[in-house]
N, C-alpha and C positions, 0 to 999 in steps of 0.2 A: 708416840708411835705404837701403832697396833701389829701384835705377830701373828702366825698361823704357825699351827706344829701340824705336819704329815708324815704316818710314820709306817712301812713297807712292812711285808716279810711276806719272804722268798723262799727260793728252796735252799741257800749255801748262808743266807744275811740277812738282818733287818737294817732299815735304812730310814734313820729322823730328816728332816729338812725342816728349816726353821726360815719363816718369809717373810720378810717386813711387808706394812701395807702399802711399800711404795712399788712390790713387785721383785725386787731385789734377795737374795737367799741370805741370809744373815748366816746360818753354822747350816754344818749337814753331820752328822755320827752316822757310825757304819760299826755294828756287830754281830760277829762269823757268829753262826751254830750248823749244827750237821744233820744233813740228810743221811738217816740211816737205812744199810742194805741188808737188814737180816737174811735173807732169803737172795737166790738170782730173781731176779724179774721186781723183787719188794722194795720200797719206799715207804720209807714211815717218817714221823717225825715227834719230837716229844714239845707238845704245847705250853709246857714249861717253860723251854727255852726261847721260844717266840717271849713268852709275857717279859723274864729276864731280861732278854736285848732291847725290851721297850723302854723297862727303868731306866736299864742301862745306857740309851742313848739320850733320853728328853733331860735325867741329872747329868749326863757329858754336856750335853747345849748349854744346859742354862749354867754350870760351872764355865766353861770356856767364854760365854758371851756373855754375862752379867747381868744377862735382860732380865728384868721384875719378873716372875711367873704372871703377875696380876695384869701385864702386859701382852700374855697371848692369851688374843680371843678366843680361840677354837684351834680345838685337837680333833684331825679325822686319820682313822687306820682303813688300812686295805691289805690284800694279799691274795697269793694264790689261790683260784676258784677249785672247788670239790674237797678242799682240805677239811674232811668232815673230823669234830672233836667230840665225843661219846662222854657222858658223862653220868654218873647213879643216881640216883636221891639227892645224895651226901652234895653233891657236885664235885664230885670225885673225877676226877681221868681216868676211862676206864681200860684203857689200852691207847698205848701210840697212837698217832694219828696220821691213816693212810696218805699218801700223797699221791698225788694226778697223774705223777708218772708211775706209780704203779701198776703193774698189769696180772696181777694174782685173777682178779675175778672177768678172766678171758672167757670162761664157760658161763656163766651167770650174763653176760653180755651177749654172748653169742645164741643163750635161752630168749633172752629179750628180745634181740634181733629178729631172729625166727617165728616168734609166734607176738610179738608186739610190737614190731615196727608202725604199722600204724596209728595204733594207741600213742607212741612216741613222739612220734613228726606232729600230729595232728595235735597234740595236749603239751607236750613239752616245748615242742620247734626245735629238736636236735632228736638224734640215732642212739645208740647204746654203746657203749666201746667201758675202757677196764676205768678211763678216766673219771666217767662219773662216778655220783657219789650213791645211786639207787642200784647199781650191777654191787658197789662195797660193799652195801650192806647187803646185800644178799650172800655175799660170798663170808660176812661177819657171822651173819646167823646159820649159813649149813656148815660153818668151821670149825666159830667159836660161840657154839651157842649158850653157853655158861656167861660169856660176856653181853653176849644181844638180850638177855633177858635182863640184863642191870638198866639196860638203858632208861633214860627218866629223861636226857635233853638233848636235842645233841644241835651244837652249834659248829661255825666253819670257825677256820682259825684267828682272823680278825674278829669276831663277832665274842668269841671264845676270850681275847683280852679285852674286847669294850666290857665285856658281860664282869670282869674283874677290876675292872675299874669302877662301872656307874650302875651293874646287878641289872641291865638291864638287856630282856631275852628276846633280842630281835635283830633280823637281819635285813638286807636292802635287794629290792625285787630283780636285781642283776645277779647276786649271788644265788639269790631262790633257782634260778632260770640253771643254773652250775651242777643242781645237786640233781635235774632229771626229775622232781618230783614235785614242780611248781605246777599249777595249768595257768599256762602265758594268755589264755584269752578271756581269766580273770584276776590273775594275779594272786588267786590264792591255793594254797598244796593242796594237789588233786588225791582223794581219796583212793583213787582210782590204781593211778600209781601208789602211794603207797602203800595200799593191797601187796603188792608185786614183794616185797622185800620184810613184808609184816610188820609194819611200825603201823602207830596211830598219828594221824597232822599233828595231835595235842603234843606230841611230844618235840615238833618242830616249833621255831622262836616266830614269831609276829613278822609279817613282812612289809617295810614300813621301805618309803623313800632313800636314797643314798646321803642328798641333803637334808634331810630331817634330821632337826636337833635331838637329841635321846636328855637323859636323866643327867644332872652335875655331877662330877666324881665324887667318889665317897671318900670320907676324910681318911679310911686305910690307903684308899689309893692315893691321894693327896702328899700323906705322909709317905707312900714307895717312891711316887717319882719327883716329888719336888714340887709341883703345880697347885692351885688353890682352886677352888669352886668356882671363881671370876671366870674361868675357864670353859668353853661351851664345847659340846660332842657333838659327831656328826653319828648316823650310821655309818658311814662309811660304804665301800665299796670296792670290786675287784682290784688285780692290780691290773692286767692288761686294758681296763674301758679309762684308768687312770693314766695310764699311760701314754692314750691312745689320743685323751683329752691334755695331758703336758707338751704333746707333740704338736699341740693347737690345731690339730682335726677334729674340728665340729662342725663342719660341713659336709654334706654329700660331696663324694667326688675325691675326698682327701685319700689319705690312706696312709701307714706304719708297718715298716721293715722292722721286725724286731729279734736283735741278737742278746738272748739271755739264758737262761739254763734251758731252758726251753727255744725253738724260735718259733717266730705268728708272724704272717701276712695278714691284714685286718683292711678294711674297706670299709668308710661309713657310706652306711645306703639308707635311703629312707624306708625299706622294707627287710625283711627276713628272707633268706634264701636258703628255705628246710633242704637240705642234701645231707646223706650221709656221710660225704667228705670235707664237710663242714661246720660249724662251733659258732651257735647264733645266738649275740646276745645284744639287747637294748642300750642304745647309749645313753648318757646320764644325759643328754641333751633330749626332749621329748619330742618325738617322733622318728627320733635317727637310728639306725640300729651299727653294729659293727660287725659283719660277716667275716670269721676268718680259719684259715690254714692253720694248723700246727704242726712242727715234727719237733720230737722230744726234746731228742739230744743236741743241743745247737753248741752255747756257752759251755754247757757241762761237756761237750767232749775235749772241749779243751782244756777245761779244767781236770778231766779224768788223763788226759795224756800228759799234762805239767807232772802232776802226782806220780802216774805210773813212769813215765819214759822220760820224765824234766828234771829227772836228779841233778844233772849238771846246771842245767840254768836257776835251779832251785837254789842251792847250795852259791853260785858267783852271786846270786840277787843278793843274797842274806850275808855275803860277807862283807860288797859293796853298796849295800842298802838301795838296791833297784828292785824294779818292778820284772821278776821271771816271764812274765807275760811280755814286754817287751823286750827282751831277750831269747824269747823263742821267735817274735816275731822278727827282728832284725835278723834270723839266721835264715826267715820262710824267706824272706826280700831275696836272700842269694841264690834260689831255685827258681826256672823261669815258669810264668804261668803255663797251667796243666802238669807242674812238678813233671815231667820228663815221663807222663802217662802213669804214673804212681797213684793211684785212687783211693779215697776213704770213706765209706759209708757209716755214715753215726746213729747205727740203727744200737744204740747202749741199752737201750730200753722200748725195746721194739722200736713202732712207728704209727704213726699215725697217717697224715695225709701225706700221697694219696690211697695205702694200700692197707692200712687201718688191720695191720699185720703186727701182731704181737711175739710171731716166733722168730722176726728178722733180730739178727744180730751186727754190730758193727765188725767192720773189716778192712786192711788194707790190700789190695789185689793191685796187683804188675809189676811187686819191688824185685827189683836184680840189684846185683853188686856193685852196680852203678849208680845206685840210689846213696845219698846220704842222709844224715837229721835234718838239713835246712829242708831236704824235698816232703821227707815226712810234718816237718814242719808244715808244710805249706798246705800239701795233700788233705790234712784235718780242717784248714780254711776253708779249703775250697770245695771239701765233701759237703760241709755245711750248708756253704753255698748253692751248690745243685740238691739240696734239698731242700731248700728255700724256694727254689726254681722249679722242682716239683710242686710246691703248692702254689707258686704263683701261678701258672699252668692250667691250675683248675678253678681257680677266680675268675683267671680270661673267660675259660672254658664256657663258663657260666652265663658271659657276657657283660661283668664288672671290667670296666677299664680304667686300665690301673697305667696310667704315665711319668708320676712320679709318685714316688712319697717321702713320709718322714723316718729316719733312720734311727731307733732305739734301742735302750738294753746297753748292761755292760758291753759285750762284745762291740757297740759301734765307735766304741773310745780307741779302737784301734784302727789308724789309718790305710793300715795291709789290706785289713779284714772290709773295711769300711770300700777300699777300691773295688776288692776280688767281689763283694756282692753286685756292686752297680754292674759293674764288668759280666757277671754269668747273668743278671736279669733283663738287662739292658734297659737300664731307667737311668732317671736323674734321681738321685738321694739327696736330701735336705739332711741335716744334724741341725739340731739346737742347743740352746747353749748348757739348757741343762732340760729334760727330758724323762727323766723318771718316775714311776709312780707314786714317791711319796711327796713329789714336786705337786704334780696334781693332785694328788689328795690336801697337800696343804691348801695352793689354789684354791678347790671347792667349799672349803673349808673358810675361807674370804667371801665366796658368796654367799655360804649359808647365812655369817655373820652381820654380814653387810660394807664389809669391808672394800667388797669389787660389787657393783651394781647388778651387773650378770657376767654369763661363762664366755660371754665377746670380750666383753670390758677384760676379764682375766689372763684372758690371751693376749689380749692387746698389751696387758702392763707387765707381763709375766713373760710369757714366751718370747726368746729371742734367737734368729737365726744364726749360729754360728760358722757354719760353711756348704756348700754346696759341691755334690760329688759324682760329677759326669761321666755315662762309661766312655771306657779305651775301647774305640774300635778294632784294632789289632786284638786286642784282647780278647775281646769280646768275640769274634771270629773261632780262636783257641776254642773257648768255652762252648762255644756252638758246638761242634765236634766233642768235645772231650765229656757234654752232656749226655749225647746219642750212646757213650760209653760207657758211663754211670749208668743209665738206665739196664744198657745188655749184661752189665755185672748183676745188678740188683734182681733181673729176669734169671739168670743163669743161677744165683743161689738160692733164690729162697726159697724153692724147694728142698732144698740142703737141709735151710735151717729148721722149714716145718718139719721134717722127717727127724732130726735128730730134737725137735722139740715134741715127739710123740704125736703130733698132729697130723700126719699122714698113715 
């Protein structure tokens, strides 16, 4: 029996998945590390603890399941797009490494904007906002320009553990597309843009295929995680085009709902659709691309309201060894849908689509003394939700039609959460049986090898439906209304919040 190892990192966890060649998940490991908030508006994170939760999950699999290391073919990483890792000579770390929901370099983005938007659409196929990674550095070298002049490599954060595993400096033409500083109509880092933020290409890694094999591990790595050389590398690739590919969309026409720290509406089309309310990137299937929405705070506001507001359900989980997350959702099930007009806008970390507004803040607006925790509970579901609804709004907008899709991300493990989005979108959601991106990353990782013939065959032996999730028309009526509501709050403040963010 032949394995595949695929292994995530996210913004709250990294995530191993372990896949026999019959399609079947042998083990999966999951471990936490922290997005850290120095600053309001900052996101960083220490690329340290990505490479740590790597060890740390491939010697959890192979201890728990026994399999031979000589046994898995191929190892492919992915993870969060724009997570640029700066590194000296030495191949030092040379500061934290920014994360995509950070929105520090708002002026450096809004400089782009204004006088290179062109340049952008036309070379890049995407706009300028705080998430890429060419507004970072720009905002690295007029900050911290003690640290921009160390630079000597600078890799994303998958790229950043392959590079410590197999020494080798290169990354896959999906992620190149992330940092704003590829030209997508040859595939190789535009000088041009790099101009913009002072770096030289030399100092970015080679950009090679997602499925192209790279170097064997080196026997330091060999010796951290347990694995042998018999063992093949992929480059790897994003988490969302991984995701997007677990959820067995590799057709035009398909499409993914996805509830994770972040949420994304994604559409494969077989073209780009350059908007600046939209995030274009090429599917690992050749000729497909995945056009899609984001708003930041999707999974993370719920994980920031468990932390701050879930003392209670925090505290009965841990004494009765349950899941707090289903514990706040069983108390949202006792509020009726639209929480009794109680609203939540999860703008934690500004926002993106549709209003690409970095001073909005999250809020609850209509609570009275009639409100309880289960409405607050719910309120945070279903803020989510109509922001999700924002961006699907602008897919339509576009003329992507979008009638169902597949439902991913933590957040769709919950069946609340899972009704309240079909219910405000009004589609049919698909869930599969397992859907994440270190699932597809193992996946591809199969056909590198030769284990799945191609990315059809892979879905076909791999992906399996696990339920189907229709909206409530009663419901769905509610949401109709209580959306036109959301919207006149988000119109009423965010003047508010640009003024007390200096921007006005």
């Amino acid at each position: 029996m032949k394995y595949l190892l695929g292994v995530d990192f996210g913004g709250g966890s990294s995530k191993a998945t372990l896949l026999a060649g019959t399609g079947d998940i042998a083990a999966v490991s999951v471990r936490e590390y922290p997005t850290y908030y120095p600053q309001d508006g900052w996101a960083e994170q220490n690329p340290d603890d990505s490479f740590n939760a790597l060890v740390y999950n491939i010697r959890n699999i192979l201890k728990t399941t026994g399999v031979n290391p000589a046994d898995i073919a191929a190892l492919s990483l992915d993870g969060a797009t724009h997570t640029a890792v700066l590194l000296d000579q030495d191949d030092r770390v040379i500061r934290p490494a920014i994360y995509w929901t950070d929105k520090r370099s708002f002026k450096e983005s809004e400089y782009l904007v204004k006088h290179h938007a062109d340049l952008l659409i036309k070379t890049a196929g995407n706009s300028a906002s705080p998430l890429w990674t060419l507004p970072q550095l720009m905002w690295v070298r007029n900050n911290e320009p003690e640290n921009f002049q160390k630079i000597a490599k600078i890799l994303f954060m998958k790229d950043y553990v392959r590079y410590r595993l197999t020494g080798d400096f290169v990354t896959d033409h999906i992620e190149a597309m992330g940092a704003l500083l590829m030209d997508i109509n040859t595939n190789c880092w535009s000088k041009e843009l790099c101009s913009l933020c002072g770096i030289s290409p030399a100092v970015l890694p080679k950009i090679v295929n997602p499925d192209d094999l790279v170097s064997p591990l080196t026997g330091e790595a060999c010796k951290a995680t347990g694995l042998t050389p018999a063992t093949r590398v992929l480059a790897g690739s994003t988490d969302t085009v991984m995701e997007v590919y677990a959820s067995g969309a590799v057709r035009k026409g398909q499409a993914t709902v996805k509830l994770a720290t972040a949420g994304r509406i994604c559409a494969v089309t077989d073209r780009g659709y350059p908007h600046p309310l939209l995030v274009n990137y090429r599917h690992i299937i050749p000729g497909l691309w995945y056009p899609g929405t984001a708003t930041k705070s999707s999974a993370a506001s719920y994980r920031w309201y468990r932390d701050v507001l879930g003392a209670d359900e925090t505290s009965r989980a841990a004494r009765e060894g349950l899941d707090p997350y289903c514990l706040m959702d069983k108390a949202a099930e006792q509020a009726p849908p639209g929480a009794d007009n109680l609203f939540f806008h999860p703008y934690l970390q500004g926002e993106i689509t549709p209003y690409l507004d970095n001073a909005l803040k999250a809020s609850f607006t209509g609570v009275s003394s009639f409100h309880t925790k289960a409405h607050f509970n719910r309120a945070v579901l279903e803020g989510v939700a109509y922001s999700l609804k924002d961006c699907f709004n602008v897919l339509c907008g576009l003329g992507i039609d979008i009638r169902s899709a597949g439902m991913i991300g933590g957040g769709a493990k919950s069946p609340l959460w899972r009704q309240i989005v079909a219910d405000v979108l009004g589609i049919r959601l698909t869930k599969a049986v397992c859907d994440d991106s270190s699932f597809g990353s193992a996946m591809m990782a199969g056909v590198a090898s030769g284990v799945f013939s191609s990315y059809e065959d892979s879905v076909e032996k791999c992906v399996k439906t696990d339920m189907i999730i229709n909206p409530n028309p009663e419901n769905r009526r509610v949401y109709e209304k209580g959306f036109l509501t959301y919207r006149k709050i988000h119109d009423a403040l965010a003047p508010i919040y640009r003024e007390l963010a200096g921007q006005e």
